[in-house]
Backbone as CSV, one residue per row, in Angstrom:
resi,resn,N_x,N_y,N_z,CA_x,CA_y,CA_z,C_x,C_y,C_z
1,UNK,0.849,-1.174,0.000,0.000,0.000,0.000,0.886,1.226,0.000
2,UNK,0.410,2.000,-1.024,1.201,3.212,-0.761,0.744,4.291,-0.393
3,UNK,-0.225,4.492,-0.182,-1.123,5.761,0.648,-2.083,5.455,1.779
4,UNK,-2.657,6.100,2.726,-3.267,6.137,3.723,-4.850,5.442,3.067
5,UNK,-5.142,6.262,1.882,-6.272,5.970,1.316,-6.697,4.505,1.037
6,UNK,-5.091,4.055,0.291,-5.377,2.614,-0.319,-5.402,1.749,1.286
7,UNK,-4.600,2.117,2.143,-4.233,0.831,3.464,-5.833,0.941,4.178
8,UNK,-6.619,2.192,3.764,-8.410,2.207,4.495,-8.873,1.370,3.684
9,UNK,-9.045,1.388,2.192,-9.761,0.415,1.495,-9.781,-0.690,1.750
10,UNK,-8.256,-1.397,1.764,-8.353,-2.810,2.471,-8.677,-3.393,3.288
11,UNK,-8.362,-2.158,4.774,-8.774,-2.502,5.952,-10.186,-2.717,5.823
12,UNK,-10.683,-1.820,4.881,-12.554,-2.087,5.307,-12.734,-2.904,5.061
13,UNK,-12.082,-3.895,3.895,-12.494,-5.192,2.976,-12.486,-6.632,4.011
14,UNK,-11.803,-6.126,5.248,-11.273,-6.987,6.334,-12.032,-6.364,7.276
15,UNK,-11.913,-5.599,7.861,-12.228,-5.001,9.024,-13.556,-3.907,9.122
16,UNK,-13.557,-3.189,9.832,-14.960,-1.557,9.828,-13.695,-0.801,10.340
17,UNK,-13.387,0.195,9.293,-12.299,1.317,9.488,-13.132,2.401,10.033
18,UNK,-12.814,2.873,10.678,-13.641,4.494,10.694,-12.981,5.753,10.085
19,UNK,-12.231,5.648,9.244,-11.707,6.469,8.846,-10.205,7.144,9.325
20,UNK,-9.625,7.942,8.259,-8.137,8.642,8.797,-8.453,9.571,9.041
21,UNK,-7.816,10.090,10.319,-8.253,11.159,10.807,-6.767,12.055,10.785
22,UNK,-6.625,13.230,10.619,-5.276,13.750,10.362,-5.236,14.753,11.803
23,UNK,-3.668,15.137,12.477,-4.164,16.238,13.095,-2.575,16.831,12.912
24,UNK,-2.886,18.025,13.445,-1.611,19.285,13.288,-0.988,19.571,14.885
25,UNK,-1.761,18.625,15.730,-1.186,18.689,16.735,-1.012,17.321,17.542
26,UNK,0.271,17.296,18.060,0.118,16.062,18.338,-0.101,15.330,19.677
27,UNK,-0.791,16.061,20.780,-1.291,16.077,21.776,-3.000,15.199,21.363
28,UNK,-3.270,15.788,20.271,-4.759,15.290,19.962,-4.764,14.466,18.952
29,UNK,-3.590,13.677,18.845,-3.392,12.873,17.480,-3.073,11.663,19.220
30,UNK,-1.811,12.158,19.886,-1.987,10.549,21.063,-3.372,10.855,21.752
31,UNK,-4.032,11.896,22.059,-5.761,11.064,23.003,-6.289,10.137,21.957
32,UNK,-6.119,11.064,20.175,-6.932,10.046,19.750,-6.730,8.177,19.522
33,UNK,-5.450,7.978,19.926,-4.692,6.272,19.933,-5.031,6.105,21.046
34,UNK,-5.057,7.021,22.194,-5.407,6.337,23.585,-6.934,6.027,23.533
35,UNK,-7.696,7.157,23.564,-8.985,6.386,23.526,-9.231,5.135,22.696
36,UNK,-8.890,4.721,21.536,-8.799,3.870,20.590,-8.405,2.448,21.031
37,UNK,-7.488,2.783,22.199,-6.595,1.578,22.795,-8.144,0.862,23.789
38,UNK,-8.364,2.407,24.961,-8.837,2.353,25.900,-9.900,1.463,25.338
39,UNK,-10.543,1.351,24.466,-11.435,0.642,23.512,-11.946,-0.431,23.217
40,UNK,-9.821,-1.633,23.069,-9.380,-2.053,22.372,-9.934,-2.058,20.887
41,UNK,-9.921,-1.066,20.350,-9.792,-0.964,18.820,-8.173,-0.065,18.719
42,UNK,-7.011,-1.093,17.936,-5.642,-0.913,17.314,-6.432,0.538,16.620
43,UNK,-4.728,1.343,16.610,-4.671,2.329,16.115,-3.796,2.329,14.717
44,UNK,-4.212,2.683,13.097,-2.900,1.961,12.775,-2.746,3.760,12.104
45,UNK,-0.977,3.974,12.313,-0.372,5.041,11.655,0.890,5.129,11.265
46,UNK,1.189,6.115,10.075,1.492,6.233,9.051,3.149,6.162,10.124
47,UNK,4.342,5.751,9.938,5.520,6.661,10.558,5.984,6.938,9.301
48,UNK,7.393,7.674,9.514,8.109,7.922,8.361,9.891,8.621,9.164
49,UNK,10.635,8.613,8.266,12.004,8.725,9.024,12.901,9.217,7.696
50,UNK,11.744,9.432,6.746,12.393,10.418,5.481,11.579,10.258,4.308
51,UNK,11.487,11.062,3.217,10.713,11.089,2.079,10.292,10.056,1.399
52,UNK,11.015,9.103,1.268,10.991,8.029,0.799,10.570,6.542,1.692
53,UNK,11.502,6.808,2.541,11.343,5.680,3.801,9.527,6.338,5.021
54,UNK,8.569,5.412,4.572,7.398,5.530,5.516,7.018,4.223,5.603
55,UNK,5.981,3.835,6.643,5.851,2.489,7.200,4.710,2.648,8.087
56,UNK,3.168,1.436,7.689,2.183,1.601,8.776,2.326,0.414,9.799
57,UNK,2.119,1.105,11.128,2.587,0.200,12.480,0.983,0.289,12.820
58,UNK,0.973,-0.662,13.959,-0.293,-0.586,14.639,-0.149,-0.692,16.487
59,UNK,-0.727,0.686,16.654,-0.739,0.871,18.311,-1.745,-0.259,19.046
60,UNK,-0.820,-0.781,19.664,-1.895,-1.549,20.336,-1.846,-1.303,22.193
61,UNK,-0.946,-0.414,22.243,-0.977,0.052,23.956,-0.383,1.057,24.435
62,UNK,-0.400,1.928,25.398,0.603,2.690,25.999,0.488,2.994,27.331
63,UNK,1.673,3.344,27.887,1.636,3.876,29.018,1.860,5.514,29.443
64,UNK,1.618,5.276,31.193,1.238,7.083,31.354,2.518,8.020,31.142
65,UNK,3.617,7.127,30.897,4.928,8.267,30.225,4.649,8.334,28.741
66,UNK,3.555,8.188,28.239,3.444,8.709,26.624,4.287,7.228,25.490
67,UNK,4.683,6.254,26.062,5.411,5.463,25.400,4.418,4.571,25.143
68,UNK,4.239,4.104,23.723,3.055,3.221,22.853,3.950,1.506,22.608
69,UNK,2.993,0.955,22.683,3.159,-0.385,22.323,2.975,-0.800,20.842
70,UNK,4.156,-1.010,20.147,3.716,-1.268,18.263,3.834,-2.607,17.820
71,UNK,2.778,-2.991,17.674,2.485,-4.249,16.574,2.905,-4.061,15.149
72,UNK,4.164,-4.862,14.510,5.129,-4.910,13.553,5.294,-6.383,12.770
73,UNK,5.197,-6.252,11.655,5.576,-7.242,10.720,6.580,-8.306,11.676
74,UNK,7.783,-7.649,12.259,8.528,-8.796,13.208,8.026,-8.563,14.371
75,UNK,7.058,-8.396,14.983,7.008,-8.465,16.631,6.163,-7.408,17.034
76,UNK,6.185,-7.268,18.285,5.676,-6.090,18.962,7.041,-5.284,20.189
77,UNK,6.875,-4.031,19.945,7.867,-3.141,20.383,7.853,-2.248,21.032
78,UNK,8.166,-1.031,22.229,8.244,-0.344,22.724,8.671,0.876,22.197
79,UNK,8.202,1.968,22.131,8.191,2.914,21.422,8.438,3.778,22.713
80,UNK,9.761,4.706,22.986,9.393,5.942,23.741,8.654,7.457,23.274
81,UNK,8.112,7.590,24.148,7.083,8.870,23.791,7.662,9.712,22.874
82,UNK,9.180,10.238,22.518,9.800,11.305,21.884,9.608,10.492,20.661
83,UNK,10.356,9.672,20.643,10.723,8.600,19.321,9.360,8.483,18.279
84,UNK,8.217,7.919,19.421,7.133,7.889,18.617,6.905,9.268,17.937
85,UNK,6.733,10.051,18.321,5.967,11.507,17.861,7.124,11.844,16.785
86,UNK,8.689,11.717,16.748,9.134,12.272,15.712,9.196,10.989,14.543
87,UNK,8.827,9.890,15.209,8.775,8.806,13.343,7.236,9.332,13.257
88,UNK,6.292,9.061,14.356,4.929,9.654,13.298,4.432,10.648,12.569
89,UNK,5.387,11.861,12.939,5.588,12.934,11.854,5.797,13.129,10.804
90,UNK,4.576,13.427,9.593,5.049,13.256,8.476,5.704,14.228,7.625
91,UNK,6.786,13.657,7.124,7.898,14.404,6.012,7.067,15.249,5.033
92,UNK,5.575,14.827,4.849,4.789,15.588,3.855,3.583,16.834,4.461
93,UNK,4.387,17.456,5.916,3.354,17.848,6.765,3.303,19.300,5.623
94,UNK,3.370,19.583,4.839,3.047,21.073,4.155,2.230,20.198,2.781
95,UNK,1.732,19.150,2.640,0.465,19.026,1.994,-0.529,18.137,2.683
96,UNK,-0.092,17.630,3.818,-1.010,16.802,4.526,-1.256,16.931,6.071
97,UNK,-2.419,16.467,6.815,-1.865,16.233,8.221,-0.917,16.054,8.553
98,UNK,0.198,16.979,9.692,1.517,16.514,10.195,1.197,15.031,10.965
99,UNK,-0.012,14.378,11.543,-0.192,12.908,12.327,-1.550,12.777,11.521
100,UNK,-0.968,11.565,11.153,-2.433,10.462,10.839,-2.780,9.351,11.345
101,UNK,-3.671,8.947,11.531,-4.237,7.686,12.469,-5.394,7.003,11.952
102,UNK,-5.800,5.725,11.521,-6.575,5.008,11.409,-7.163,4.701,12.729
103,UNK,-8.568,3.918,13.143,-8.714,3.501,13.906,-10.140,2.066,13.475
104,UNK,-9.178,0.871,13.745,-9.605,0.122,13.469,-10.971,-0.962,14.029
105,UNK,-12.085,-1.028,14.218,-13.458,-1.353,14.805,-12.818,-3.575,14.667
């Protein structure tokens, strides 16, 4: 998948997506993975670590220091709170949401 758009289509074909939700801040981009968690409905979003290099992970937990739990092609991983927020930042934040988030039903 190479866009946010195409990885919703599929998910719906599998799953009930509710849609990508984008935000410019990223205080209201983690309530929206926490409530999502609080839920258990996975959060899945976009990271990226350069123009070229992006990758969708799926939140499946966190704790009260801001550090998320990621479900990954190899495993599941610990994410610290800084780390997360600068891979989920996207390299394309001057045509898109700087955070995007799926949230999966």
């Amino acid at each position: 998948f190479t866009t946010p758009g195409q990885l919703e289509t599929f998910l719906n074909g599998v799953f009930k997506v509710r849609g990508t939700t984008g935000f410019n801040d990223y205080s209201l981009f983690a309530n929206k993975i926490k409530t999502s968690v609080d839920k258990n409905r996975p959060s899945v979003v976009l990271i990226g670590w350069g123009a070229t290099k992006m990758h969708y992970i799926v939140v499946v937990g966190y704790n009260d220091n801001g550090s998320v739990m990621l479900l990954d092609y190899n495993g599941i991983y610990v994410s610290r709170a800084n780390e997360f927020k600068r891979l989920a930042k996207s390299p394309y934040s001057w045509v898109m949401s700087t955070y995007s988030v799926m949230t999966v039903t």
